[in-house]
N, C-alpha and C positions, 0 to 999 in steps of 0.2 A: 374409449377404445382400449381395450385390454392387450399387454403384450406380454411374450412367454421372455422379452429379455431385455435388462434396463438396458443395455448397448442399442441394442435397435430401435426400442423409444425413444432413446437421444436423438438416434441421425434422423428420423421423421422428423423429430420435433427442430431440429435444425433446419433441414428440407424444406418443413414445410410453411419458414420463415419467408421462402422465394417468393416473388408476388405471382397471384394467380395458383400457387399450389397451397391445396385443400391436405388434409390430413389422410384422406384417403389417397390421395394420389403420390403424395409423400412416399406411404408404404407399399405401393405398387414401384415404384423406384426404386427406392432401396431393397425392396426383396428382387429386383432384376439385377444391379448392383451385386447382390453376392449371386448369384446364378455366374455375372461374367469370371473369365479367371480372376486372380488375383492382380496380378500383372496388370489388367485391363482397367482395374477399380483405380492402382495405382498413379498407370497415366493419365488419370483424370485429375485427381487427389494435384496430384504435382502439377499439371496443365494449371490449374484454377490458383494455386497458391505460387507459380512462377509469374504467373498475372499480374496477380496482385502484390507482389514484389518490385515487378519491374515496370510495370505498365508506366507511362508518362502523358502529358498533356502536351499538346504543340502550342508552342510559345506563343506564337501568332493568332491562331483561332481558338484555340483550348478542345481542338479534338480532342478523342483518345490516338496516342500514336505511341511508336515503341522508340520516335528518336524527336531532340529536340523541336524540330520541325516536321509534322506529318508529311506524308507523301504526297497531301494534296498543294497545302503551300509550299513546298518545296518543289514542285512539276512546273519546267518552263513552258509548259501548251497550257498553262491557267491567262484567263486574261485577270490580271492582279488590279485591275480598275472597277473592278463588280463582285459586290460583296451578299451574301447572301444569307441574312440571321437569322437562324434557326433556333428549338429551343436544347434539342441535345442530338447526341448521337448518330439516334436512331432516325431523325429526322434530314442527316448529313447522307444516310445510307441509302434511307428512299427515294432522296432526289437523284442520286449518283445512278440510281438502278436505271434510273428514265434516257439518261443518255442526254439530256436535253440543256444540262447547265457545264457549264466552262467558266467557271470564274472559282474566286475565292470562297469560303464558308467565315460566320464569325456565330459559334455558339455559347449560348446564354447560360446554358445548363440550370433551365425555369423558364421562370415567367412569374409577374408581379401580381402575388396571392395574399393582398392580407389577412383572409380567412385563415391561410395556410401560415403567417407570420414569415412570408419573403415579401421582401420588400426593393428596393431597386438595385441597395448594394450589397445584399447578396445572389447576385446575378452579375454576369460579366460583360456588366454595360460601358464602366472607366474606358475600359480599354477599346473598345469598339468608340466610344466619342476619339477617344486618344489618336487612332487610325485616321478618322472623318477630318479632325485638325489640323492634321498632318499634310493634308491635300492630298493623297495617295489615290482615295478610294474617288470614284464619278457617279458612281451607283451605289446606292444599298437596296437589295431586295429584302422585304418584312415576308417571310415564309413560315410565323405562328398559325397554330390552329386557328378555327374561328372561334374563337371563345369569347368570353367577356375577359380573361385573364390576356388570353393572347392579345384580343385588343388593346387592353389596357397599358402593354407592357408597348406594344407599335406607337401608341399615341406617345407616350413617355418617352422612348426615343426620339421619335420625331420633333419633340419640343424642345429634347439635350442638343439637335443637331442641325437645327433649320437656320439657324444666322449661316452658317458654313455654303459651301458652294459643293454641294451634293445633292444627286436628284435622288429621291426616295418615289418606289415604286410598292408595288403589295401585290401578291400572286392572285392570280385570278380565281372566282368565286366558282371555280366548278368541284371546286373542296365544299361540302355539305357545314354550314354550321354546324359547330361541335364537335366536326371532325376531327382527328388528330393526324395530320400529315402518314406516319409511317403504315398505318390502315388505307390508303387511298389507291386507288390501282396506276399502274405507272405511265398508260398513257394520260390517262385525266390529270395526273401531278404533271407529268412534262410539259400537257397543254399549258397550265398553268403557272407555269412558269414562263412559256414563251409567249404568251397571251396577259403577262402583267401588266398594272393598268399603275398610274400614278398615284401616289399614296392621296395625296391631298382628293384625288376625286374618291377615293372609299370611305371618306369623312363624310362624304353628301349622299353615299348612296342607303 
């Protein structure tokens, strides 16, 4: 791809770092980009870099939130005895959208890939056994993909945390193997959540 100016091949080539964006699509951006005002480009520029300035993790779950504790563990309408492990964010998002879960989140940020060279502890597992010890939590919901990685990473807690006095459950299979939760439409994710079956019997199925 030929450009009339190294500036604008930079920011493509920056652009089009994002996952999902192609080099063409890159410079269909950034030539929109200079179309808006100035002003416009700018509170973008500063939105994205006050983010990522300020952004934090909640203590608790390792959301993203903007104060020590996110808004979810910190809400006294949470039932804080049901714990629901997801593998990031965006999987905290799409359950939330269904309307259907009231308890706590505890995200992994992954899932245990040795193709990929993660492996248990770098994943936010300590702290999630650490909770389960504690006696706090009565429930853990296992809410990974179907994958071979997501199950991998289900069975591997389940064995950090099965001496303890916690029921462990696994969201219901009307999630398609392979799927990745935050693609799932939201009432098939809420069914599946309120239709959880116990972990121990998704070992046998």
């Amino acid at each position: 791809m030929e450009f009339s100016s190294k500036l604008l091949e930079q920011a493509v080539n920056e652009m089009s770092q994002l996952p999902g964006i192609g080099k063409r699509t890159a410079l269909r951006l950034v030539l929109h980009l200079l179309r808006q005002p100035k002003e416009q480009t700018l509170v973008l520029s500063n939105a994205l870099q006050h983010m990522r300035n300020e952004v934090k993790f909640c203590k608790s779950c390792h959301n993203i939130s903007d104060n020590e504790l996110c808004e979810i563990c910190s809400s006294h309408n949470r039932n804080t005895e049901i714990v629901c492990v997801v593998e990031d964010i965006r999987d905290v998002m799409a359950i939330e959208n269904t309307s259907s879960f009231k308890g706590l989140y505890h995200v992994l940020g992954g899932k245990i890939s040795p193709m990929d060279g993660i492996g248990p502890h770098d994943l936010n597992i300590d702290s999630l056994v650490k909770k389960v010890r504690e006696g706090t939590v009565k429930e853990l919901i296992f809410a990974l993909s179907s994958t071979m990685e997501g199950d991998t990473t289900n069975f591997y807690i389940f064995k950090q945390i099965q001496d303890y006095n916690v029921f462990t459950s696994t969201i219901a299979r009307g999630i398609s193997v392979g799927d990745e939760l935050e693609y799932a439409d939201e009432i098939t994710l809420g069914r599946s959540i309120v239709n959880r079956i116990p972990f121990e019997t998704s070992l046998k199925l």
